[in-house]
Structure formats: structure tokens, C-alpha cells
Backbone and ligand atoms as CSV (ligand in chain L), in Angstrom:
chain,resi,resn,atom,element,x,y,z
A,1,UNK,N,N,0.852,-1.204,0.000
A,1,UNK,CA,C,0.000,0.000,0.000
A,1,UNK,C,C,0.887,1.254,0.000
A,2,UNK,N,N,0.818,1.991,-1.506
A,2,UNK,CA,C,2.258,2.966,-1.345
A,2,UNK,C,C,1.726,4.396,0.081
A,3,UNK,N,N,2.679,4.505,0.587
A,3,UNK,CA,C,2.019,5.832,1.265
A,3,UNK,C,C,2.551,7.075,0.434
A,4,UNK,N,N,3.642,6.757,-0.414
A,4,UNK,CA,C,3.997,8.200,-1.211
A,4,UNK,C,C,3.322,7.981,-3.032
A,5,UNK,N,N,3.054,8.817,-3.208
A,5,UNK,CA,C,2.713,8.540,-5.036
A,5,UNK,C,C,3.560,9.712,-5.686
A,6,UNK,N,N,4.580,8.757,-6.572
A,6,UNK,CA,C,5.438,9.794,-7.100
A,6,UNK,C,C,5.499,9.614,-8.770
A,7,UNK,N,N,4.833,11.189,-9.179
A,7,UNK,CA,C,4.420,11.078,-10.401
A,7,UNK,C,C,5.348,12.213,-11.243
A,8,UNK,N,N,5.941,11.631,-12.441
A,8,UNK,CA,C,6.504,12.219,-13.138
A,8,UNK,C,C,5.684,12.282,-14.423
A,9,UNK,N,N,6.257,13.699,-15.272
A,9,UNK,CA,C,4.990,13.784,-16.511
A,9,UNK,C,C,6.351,13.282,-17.786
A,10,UNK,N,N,7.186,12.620,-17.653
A,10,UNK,CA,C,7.428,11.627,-18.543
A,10,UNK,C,C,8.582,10.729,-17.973
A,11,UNK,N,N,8.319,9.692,-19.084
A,11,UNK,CA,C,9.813,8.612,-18.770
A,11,UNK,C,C,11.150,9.663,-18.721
A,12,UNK,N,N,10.970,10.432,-19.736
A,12,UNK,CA,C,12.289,11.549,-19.948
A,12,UNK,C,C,12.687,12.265,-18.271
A,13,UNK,N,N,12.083,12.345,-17.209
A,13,UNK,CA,C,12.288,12.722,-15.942
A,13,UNK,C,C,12.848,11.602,-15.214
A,14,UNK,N,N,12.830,10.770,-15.634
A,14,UNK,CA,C,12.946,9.048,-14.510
A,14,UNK,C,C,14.637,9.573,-13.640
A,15,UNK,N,N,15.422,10.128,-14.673
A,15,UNK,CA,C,16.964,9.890,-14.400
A,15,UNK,C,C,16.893,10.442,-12.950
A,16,UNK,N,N,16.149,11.684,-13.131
A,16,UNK,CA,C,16.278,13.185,-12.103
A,16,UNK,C,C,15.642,12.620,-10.965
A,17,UNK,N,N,14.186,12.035,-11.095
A,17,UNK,CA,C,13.437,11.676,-9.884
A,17,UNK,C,C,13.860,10.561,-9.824
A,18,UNK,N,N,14.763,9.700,-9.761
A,18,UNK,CA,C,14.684,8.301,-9.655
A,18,UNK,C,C,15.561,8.557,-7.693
A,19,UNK,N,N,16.344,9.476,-7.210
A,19,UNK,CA,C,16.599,9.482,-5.940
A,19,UNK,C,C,15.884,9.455,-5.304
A,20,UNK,N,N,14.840,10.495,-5.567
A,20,UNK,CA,C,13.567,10.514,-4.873
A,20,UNK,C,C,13.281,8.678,-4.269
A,21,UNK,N,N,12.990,7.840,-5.137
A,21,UNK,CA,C,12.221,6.671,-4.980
A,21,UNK,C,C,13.304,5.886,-4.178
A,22,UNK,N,N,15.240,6.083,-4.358
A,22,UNK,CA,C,15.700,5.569,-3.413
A,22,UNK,C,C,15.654,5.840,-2.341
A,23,UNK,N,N,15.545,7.234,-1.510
A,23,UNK,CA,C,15.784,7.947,-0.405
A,23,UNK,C,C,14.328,6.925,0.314
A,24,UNK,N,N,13.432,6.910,-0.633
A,24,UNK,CA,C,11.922,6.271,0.483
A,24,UNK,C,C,12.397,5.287,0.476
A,25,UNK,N,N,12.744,4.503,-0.628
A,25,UNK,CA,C,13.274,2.839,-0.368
A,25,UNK,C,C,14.243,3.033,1.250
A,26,UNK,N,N,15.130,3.483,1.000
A,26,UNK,CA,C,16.111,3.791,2.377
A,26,UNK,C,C,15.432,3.731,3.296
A,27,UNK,N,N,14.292,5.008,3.525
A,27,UNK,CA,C,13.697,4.462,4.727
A,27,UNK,C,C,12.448,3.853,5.157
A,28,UNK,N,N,12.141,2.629,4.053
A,28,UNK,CA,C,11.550,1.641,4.214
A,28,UNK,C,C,9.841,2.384,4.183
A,29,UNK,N,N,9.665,3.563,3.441
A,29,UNK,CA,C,8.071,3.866,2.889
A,29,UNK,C,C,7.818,3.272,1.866
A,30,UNK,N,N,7.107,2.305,1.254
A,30,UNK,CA,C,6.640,2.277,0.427
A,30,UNK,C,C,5.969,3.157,-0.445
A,31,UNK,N,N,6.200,3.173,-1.788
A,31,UNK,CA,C,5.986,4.294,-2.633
A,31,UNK,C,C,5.410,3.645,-4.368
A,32,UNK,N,N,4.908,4.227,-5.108
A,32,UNK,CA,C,4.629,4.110,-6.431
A,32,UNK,C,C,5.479,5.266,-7.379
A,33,UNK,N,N,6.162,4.628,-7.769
A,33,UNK,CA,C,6.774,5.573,-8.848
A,33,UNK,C,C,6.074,5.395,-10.464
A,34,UNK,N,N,5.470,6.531,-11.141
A,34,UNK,CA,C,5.066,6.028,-12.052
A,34,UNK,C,C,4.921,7.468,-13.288
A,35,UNK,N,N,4.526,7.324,-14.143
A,35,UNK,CA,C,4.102,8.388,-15.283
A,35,UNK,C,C,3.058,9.013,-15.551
A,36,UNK,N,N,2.836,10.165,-15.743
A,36,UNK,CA,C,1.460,10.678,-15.800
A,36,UNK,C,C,1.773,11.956,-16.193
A,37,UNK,N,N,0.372,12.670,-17.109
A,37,UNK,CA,C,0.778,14.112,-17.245
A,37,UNK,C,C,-0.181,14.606,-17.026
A,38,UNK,N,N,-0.345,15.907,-17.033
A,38,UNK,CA,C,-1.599,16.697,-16.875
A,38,UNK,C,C,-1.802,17.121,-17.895
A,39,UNK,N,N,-1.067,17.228,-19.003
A,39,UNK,CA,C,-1.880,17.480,-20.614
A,39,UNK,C,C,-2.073,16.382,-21.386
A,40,UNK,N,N,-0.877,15.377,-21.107
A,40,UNK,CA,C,-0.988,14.090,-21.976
A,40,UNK,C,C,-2.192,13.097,-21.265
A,41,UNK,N,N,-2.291,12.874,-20.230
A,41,UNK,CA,C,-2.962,11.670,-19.800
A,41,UNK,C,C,-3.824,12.401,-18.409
A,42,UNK,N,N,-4.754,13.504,-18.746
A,42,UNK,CA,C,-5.380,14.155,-17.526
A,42,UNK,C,C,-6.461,12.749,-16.614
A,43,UNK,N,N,-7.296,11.933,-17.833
A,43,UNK,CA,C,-7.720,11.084,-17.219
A,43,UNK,C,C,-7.296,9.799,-16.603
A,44,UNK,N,N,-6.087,9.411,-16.785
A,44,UNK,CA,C,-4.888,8.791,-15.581
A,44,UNK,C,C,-4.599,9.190,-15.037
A,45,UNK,N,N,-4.235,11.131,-14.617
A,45,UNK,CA,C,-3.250,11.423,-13.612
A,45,UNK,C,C,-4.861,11.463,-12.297
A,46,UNK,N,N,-6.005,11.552,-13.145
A,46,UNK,CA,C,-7.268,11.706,-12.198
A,46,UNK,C,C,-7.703,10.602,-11.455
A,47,UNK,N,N,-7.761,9.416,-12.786
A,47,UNK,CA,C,-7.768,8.370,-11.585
A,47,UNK,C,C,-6.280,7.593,-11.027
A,48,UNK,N,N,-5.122,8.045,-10.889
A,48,UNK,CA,C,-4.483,7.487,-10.255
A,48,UNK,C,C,-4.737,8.147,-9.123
A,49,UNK,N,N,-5.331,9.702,-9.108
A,49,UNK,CA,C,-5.152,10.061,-7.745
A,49,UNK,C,C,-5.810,9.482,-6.765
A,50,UNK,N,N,-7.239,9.233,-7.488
A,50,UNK,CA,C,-8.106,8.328,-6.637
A,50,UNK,C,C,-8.141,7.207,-6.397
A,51,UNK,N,N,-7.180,6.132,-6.886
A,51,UNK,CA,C,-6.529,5.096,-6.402
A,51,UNK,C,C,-5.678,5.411,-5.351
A,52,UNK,N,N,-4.982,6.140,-5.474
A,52,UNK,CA,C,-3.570,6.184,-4.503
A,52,UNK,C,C,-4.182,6.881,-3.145
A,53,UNK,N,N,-5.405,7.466,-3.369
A,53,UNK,CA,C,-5.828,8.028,-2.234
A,53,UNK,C,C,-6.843,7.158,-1.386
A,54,UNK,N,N,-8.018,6.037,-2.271
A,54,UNK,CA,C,-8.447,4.882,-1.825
A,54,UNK,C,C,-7.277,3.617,-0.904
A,55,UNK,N,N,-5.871,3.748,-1.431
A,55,UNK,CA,C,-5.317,2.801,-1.058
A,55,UNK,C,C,-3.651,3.617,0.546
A,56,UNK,N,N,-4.599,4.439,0.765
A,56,UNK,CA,C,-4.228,5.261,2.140
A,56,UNK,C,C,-2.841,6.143,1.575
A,57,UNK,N,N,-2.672,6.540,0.059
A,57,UNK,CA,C,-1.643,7.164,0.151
A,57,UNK,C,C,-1.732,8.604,0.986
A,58,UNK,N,N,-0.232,9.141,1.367
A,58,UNK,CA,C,-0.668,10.783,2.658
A,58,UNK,C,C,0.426,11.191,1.546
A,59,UNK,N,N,0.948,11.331,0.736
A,59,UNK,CA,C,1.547,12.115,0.088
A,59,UNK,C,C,2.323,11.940,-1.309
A,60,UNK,N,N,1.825,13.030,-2.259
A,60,UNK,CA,C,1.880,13.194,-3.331
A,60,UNK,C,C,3.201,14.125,-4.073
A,61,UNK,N,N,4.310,13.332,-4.599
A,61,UNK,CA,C,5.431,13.749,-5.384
A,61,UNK,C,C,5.268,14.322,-6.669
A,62,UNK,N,N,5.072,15.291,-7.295
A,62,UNK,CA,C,5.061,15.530,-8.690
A,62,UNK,C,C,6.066,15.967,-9.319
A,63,UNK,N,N,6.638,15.635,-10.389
A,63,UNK,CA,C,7.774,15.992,-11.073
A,63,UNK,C,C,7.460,16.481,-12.432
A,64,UNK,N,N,8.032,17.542,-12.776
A,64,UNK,CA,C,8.002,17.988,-14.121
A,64,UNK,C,C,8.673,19.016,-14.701
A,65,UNK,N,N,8.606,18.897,-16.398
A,65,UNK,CA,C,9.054,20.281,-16.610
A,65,UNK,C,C,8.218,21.056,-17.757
A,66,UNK,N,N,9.404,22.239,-18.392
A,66,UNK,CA,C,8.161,23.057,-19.151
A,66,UNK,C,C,7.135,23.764,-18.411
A,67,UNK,N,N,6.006,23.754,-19.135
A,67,UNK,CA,C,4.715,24.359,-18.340
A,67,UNK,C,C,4.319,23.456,-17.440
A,68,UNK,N,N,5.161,23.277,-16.180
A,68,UNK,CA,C,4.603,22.518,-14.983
A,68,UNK,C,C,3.740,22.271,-14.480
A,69,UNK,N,N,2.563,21.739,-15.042
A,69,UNK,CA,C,1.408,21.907,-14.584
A,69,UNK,C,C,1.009,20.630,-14.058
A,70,UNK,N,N,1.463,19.850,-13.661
A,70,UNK,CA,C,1.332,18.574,-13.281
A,70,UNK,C,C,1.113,18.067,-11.628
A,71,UNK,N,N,1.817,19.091,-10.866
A,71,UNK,CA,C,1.990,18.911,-9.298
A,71,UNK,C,C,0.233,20.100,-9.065
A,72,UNK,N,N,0.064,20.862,-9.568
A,72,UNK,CA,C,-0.807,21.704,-9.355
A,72,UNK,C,C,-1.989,21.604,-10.203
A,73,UNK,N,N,-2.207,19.803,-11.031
A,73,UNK,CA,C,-3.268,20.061,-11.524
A,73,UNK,C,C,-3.513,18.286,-10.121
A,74,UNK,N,N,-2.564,17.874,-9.703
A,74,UNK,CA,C,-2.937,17.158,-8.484
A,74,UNK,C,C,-3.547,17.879,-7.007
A,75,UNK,N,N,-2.774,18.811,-6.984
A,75,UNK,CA,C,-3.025,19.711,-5.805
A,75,UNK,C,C,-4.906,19.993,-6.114
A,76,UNK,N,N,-5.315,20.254,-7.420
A,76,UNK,CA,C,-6.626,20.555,-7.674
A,76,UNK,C,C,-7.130,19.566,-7.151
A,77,UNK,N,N,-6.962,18.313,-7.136
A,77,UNK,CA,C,-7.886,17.395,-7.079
A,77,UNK,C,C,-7.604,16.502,-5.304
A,78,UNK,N,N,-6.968,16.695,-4.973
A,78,UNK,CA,C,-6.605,16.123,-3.413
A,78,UNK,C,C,-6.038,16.840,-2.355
A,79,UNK,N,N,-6.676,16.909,-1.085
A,79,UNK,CA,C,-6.705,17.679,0.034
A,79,UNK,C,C,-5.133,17.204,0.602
A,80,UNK,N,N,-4.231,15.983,0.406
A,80,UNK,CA,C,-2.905,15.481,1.127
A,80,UNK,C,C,-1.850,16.492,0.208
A,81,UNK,N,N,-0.968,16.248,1.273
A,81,UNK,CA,C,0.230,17.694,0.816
A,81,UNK,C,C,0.564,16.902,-0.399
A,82,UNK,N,N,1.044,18.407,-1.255
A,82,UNK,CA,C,1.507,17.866,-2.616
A,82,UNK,C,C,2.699,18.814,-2.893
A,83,UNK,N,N,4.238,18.146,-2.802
A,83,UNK,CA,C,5.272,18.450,-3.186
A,83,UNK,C,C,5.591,18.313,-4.570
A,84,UNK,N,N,6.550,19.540,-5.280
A,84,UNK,CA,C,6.596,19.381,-6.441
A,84,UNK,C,C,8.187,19.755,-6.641
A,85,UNK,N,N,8.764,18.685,-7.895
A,85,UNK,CA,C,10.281,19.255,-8.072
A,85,UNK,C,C,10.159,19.629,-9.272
A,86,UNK,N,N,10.253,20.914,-9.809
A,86,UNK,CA,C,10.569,21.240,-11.392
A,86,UNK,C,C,11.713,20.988,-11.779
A,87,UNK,N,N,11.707,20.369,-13.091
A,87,UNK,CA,C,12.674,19.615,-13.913
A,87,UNK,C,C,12.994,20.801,-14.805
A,88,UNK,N,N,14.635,20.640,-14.985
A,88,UNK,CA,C,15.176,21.314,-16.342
A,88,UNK,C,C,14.871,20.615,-17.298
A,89,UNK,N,N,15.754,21.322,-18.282
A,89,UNK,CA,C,15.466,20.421,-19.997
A,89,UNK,C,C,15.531,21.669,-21.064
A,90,UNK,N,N,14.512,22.745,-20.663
A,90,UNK,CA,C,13.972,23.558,-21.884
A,90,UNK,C,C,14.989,24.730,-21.765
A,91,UNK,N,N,14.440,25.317,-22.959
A,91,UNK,CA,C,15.997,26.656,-23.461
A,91,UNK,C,C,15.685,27.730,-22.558
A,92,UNK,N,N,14.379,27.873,-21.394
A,92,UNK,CA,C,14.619,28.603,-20.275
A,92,UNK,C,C,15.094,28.264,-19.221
A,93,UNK,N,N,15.730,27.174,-19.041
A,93,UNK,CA,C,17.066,26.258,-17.898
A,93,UNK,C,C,16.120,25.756,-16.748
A,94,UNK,N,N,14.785,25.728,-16.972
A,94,UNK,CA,C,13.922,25.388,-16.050
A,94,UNK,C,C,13.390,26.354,-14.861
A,95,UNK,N,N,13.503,27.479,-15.811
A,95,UNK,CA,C,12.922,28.337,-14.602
A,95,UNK,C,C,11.204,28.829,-15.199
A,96,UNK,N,N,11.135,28.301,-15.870
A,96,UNK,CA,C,9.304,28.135,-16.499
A,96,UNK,C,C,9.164,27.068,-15.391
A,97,UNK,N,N,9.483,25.761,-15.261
A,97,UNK,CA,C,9.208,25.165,-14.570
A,97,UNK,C,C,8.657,24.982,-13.134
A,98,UNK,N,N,10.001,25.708,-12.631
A,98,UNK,CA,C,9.939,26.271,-11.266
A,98,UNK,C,C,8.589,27.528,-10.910
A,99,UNK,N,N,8.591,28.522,-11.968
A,99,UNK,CA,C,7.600,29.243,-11.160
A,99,UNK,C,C,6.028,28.472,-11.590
A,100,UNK,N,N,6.061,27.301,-12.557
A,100,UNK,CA,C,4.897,27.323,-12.888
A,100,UNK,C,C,4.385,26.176,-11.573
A,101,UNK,N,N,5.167,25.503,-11.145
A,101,UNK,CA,C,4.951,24.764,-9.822
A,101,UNK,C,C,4.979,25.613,-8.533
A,102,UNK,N,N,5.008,26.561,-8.367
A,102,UNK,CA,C,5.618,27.290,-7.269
A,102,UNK,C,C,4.691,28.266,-7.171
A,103,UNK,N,N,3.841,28.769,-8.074
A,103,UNK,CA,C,2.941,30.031,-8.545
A,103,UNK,C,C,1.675,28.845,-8.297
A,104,UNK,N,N,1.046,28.981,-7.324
A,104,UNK,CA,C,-0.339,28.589,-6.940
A,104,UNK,C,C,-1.353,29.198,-6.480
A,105,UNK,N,N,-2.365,29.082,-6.447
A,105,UNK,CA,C,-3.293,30.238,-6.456
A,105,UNK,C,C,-3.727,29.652,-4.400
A,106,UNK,N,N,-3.935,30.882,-3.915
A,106,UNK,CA,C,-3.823,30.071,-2.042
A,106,UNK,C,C,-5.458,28.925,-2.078
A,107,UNK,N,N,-5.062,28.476,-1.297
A,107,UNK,CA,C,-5.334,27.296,-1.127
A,107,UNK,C,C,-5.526,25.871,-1.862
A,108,UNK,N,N,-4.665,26.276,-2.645
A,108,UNK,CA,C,-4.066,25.046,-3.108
A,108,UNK,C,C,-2.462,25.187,-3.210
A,109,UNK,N,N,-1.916,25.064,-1.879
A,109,UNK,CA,C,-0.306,25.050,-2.307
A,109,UNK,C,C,0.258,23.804,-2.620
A,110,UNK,N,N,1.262,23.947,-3.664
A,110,UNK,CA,C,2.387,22.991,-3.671
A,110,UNK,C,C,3.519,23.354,-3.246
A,111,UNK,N,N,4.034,22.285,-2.477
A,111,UNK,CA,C,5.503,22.595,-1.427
A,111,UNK,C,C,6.360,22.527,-2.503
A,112,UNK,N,N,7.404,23.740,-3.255
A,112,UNK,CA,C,8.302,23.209,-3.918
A,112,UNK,C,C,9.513,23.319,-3.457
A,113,UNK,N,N,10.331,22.273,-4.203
A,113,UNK,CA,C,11.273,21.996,-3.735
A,113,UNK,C,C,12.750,22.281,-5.329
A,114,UNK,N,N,13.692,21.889,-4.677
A,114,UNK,CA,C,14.404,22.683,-5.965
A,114,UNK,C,C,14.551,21.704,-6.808
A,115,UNK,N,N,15.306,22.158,-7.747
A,115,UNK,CA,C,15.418,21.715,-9.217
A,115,UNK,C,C,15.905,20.503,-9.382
A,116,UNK,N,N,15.406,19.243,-10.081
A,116,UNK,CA,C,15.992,17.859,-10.595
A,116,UNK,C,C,16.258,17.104,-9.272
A,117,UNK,N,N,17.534,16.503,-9.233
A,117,UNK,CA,C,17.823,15.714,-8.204
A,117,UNK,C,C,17.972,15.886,-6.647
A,118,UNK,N,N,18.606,17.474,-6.927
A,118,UNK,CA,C,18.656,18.398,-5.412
A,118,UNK,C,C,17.375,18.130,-4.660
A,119,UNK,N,N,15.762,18.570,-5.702
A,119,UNK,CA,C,14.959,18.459,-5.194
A,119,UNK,C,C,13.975,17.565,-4.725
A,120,UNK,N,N,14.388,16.151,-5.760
A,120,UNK,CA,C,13.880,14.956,-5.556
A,120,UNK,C,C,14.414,14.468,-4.360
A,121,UNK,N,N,15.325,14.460,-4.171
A,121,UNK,CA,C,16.204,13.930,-2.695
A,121,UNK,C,C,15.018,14.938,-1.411
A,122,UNK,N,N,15.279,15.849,-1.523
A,122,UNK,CA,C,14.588,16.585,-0.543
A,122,UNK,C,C,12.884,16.478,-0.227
A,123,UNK,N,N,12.241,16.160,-1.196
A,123,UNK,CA,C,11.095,15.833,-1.407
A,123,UNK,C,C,10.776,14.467,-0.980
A,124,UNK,N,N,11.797,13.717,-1.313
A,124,UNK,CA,C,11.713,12.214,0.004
A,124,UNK,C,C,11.489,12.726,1.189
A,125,UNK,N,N,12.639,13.518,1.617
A,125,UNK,CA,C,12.599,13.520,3.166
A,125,UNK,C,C,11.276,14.041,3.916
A,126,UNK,N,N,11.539,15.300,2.873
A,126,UNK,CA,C,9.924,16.046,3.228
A,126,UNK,C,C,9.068,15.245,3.822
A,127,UNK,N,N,8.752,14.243,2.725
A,127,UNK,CA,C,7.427,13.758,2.591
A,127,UNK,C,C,7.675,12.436,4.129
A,128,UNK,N,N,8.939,12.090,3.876
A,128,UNK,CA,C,9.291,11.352,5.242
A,128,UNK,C,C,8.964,11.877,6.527
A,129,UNK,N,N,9.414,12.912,6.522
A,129,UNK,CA,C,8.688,13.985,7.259
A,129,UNK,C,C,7.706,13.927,8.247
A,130,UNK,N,N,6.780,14.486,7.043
A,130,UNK,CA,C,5.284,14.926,6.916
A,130,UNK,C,C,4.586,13.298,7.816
A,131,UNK,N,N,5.026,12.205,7.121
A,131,UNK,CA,C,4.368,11.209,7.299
A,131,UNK,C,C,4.811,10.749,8.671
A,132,UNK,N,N,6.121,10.934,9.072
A,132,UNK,CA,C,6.450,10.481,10.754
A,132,UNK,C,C,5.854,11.111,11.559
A,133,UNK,N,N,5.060,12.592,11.254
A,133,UNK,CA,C,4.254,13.104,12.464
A,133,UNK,C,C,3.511,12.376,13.153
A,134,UNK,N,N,2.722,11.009,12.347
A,134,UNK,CA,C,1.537,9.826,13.058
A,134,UNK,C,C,2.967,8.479,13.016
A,135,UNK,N,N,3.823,8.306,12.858
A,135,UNK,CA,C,4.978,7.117,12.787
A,135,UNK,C,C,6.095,7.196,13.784
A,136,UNK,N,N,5.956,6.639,14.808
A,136,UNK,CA,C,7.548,7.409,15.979
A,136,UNK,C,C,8.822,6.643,15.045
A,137,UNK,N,N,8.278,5.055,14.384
A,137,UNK,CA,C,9.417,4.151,14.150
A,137,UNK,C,C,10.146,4.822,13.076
A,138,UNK,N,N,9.034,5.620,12.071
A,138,UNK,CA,C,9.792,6.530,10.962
A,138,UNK,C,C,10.799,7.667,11.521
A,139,UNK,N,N,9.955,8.603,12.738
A,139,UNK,CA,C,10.578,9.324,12.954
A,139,UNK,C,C,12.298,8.815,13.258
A,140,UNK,N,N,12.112,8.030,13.982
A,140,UNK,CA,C,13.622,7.127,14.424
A,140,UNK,C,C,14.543,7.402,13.651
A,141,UNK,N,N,13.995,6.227,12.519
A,141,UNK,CA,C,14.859,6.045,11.704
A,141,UNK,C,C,15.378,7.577,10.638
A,142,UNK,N,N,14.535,8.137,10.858
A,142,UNK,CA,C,15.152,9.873,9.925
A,142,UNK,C,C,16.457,10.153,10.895
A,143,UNK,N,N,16.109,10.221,12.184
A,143,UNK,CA,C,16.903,10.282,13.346
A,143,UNK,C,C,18.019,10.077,12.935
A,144,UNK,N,N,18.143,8.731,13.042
A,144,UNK,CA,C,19.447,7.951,12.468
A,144,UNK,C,C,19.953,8.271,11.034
A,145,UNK,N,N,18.852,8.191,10.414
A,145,UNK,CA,C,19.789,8.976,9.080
A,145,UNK,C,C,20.724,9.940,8.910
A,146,UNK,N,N,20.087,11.268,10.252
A,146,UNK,CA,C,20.646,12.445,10.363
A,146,UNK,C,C,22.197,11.857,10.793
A,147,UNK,N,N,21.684,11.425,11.854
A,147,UNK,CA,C,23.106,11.256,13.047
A,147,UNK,C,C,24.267,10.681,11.703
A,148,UNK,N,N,23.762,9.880,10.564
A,148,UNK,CA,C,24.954,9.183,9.883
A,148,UNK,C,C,25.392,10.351,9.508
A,149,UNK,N,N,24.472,11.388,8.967
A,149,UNK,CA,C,25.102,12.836,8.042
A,149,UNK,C,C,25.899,13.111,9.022
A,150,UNK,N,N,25.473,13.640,9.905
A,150,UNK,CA,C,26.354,14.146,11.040
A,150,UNK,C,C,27.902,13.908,11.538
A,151,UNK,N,N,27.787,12.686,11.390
A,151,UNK,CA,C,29.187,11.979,11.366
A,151,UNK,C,C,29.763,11.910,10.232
A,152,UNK,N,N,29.511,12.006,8.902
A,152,UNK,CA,C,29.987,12.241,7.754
A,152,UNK,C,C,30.928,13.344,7.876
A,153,UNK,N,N,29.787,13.839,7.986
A,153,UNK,CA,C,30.605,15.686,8.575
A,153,UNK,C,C,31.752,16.111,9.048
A,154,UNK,N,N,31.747,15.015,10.297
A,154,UNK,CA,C,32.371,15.092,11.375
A,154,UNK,C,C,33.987,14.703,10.485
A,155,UNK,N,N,33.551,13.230,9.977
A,155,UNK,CA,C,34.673,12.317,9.533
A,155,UNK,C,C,35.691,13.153,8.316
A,156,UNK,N,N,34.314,13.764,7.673
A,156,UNK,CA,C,35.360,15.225,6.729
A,156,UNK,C,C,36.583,15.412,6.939
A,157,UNK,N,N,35.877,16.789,8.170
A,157,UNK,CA,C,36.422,17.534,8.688
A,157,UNK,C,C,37.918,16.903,9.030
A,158,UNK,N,N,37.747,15.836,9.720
A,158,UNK,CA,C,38.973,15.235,10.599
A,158,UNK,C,C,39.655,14.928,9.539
A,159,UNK,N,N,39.577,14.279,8.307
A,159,UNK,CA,C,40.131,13.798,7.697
A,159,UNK,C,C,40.840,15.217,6.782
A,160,UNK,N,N,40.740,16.486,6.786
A,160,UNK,CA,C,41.488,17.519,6.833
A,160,UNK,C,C,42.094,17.875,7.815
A,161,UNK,N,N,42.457,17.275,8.573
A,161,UNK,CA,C,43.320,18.546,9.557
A,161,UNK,C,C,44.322,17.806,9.662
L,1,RP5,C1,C,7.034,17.648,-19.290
L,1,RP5,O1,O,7.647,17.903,-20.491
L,1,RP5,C2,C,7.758,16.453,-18.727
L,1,RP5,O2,O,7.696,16.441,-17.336
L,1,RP5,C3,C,9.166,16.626,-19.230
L,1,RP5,O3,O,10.009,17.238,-18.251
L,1,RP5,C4,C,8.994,17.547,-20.427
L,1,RP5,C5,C,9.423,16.906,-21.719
L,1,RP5,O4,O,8.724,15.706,-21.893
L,1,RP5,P1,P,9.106,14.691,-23.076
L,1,RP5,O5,O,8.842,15.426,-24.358
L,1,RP5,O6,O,10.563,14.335,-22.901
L,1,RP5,O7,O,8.207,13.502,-22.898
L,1,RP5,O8,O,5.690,17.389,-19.425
């Protein structure tokens, strides 16, 4: 039963969002990674939402680029937070992208997050997040994730001086 639904508006995005789907694998959320657009396939991205929302998903990944309209034509249709990473690609370096995910009209926000992989990574956690508020065992384990960064850090550092 995925609790994250992470939708990209083509195979051509897979490379960028594909961290995204490891970071949840890592910490053991189950997730759906899959394809969908909001111009190409409006009546799939509609009923996947209502699958993924029948089958207890709490949070919604959208990825895209161009006229981004993909995280904010989900946000239309479902009340669970909806994070969005705009994808580069086009001869405006992806900043069509970014404001067209990011530019929401209030009450329907999408959380965005930054560009391609930076933001797919972050949009795991987010959503890791979001979802450990009702999970202590999730929260934990983010815990521990941190503490490894932490010591990464640490191990750097030392390993300069
Ligand atoms: C967007 O158009 C997709 O999210 C992708 O970033 C971009 C180009 O799509 P393709 O033409 O590569 O399928 O909808």
C-alpha cells in the first residue's frame, strides 16, 4: 500500500526523480513511482489520484518540466500535501518550470522543492517527514539517518586537519 505517489509527466524525468524513490526505499516507505501528465494523460493522472488516495496514500510527489502543470493540476484534485520538483530540460534552464509549480493560487499550495535531483532527494525527506508526524518508528529512523550525516561531517572535517 504505497504511502507516497510519485508522479513524473514523462519517462524523460525518470533519471532526475529516480533518488527521490531511493531515499523512500532507504527508509523503508513504500511508494509508487510512475508516469502521468496533466496534458498528456489528464484522465490517468485523475484516476491514479483516486486510487492512490483509496489505497491510504498521505503524500503526493510531482515531477516535471516546461509548463509545470502537473503537481498543481494534483493539488486541484486532493486535500494530502503535494510536493513538487521542477525539472530542467527547456531553453529557459527550467525556470518556467519552477515558477509554474511554485505560482499557486492560495489554497491550493504545492511545497516546492528545488530543481531535478537536489529536489527529488529533498522531497523524500519532506514527505518522510510529513508522514512520521503519526509514525515514531519513521521518525527514528530519519533520526538515524541524520546522526549518519552528522558523522559524515564530522569524519570530513577530521580527515582535513
Ligand atoms: C514535461 O515535459 C515532462 O515532465 C518533461 O520534463 C517535459 C518533456 O517531456 P518529453 O517530451 O521528454 O516527454 O511534461
Amino acid at each position: 500500500m504505497p504511502k507516497v505517489a510519485i508522479f513524473m509527466g514523462s519517462i524523460s524525468d525518470e533519471e532526475k526523480v529516480r533518488p527521490c524513490a531511493d531515499i523512500l526505499d532507504k527508509l523503508g516507505i513504500d511508494h509508487l513511482l510512475t508516469v502521468t501528465s496533466a496534458h498528456r494523460t489528464p484522465e490517468r493522472t485523475e484516476r491514479l489520484i483516486r486510487e492512490m488516495e483509496e489505497q491510504g496514500c498521505q503524500v503526493f510527489i510531482c515531477a516535471a518540466g516546461l509548463a509545470a502543470h502537473l503537481a498543481g493540476a494534483v493539488a486541484a484534485r486532493t486535500s494530502k500535501p503535494v510536493l513538487g520538483i521542477p525539472i530542467t530540460g527547456s531553453p529557459l534552464g527550467g525556470w518556467d518550470a519552477l515558477l509554474a509549480t511554485v505560482q499557486m493560487p492560495p489554497g491550493f499550495p504545492v511545497g516546492t522543492l528545488a530543481l531535478d535531483k537536489v529536489g527529488a532527494r529533498n522531497a523524500a525527506w519532506l514527505a518522510a517527514q510529513i508522514i512520521a508526524l503519526n509514525d515514531p518508528d519513521l521518525a527514528q529512523r530519519i533520526e538515524q539517518e541524520r546522526a549518519v550525516m552528522r558523522e559524515n561531517v564530522e569524519k570530513a572535517a577530521q580527515s582535513l586537519q
